[in-house]
N, C-alpha and C positions, 0 to 999 in steps of 0.2 A: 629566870635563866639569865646566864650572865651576857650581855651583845657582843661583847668582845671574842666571844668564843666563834673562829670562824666554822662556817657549813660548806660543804663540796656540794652542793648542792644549786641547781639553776634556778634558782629563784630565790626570793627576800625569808627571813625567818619567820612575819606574819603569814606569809604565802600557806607556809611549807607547814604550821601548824591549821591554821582552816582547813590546808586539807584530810591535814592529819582527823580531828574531829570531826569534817562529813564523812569520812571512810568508818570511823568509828559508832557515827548515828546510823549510817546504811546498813553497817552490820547489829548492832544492838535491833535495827526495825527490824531486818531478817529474821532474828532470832526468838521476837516474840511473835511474828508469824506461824514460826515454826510448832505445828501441832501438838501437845505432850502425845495425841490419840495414836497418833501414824507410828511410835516407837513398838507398840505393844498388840500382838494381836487379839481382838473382842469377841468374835464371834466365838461360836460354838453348836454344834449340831443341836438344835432343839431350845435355848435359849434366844433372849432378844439380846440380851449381852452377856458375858462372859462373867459369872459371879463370884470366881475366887482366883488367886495368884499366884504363880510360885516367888520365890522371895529373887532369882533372878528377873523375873518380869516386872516387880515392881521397884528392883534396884532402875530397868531401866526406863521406866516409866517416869519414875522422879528426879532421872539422875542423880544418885547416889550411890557411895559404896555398901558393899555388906555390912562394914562396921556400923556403919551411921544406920542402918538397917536395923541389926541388933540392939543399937543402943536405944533407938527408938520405941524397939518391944520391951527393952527393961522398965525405959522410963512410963510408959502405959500410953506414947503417942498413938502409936498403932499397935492394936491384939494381930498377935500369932495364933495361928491354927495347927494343930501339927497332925499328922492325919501318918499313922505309923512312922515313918522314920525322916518324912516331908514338912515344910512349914508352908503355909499359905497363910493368904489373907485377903477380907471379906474385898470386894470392892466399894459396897456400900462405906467402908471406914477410910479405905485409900481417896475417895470420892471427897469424904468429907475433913479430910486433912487440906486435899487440894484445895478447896475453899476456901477455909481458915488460914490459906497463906496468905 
């Protein structure tokens, strides 16, 4: 960055960048905190976990779009279930994607 570029700002431009990057490390810590589990509900009357997905539940589970969703069933990352006019999928394969990331 150029020095000569002046900042309206109260403080030096090493200042103002350190803080820049701890606000940016607080947040990246945050965010690996942040459970994938707590997006999606698991349970189920009579299971120990919830065994298949709707393809909304695990767009939000790994955050991503439906495309990327799709695309993934073309490519054979994750099988689709389709169960009459429904797609689901297994958890045991959303499980082991998760992994392999």
């Amino acid at each position: 960055m150029d020095n000569k570029t002046p900042f309206l700002i109260p403080m030096s431009q090493e200042e103002l960048w350190e803080k820049m990057r701890q606000l940016i490390r607080t947040e990246l810590a945050d965010m690996k905190k942040e459970k994938l589990y707590d997006r999606v509900e698991f349970s189920v009357t009579g299971f120990t976990q919830k065994p298949i997905f709707k393809s909304e539940e695990v767009c939000k589970l790994l955050q991503v779009s439906r495309q990327t969703l799709h695309q993934w069933a073309k490519e054979g990352v994750l099988k689709p279930y389709k169960i009459k006019s429904r797609v689901f999928y297994l958890w045991a394969d959303i499980e082991g994607l998760i992994k392999n990331e």
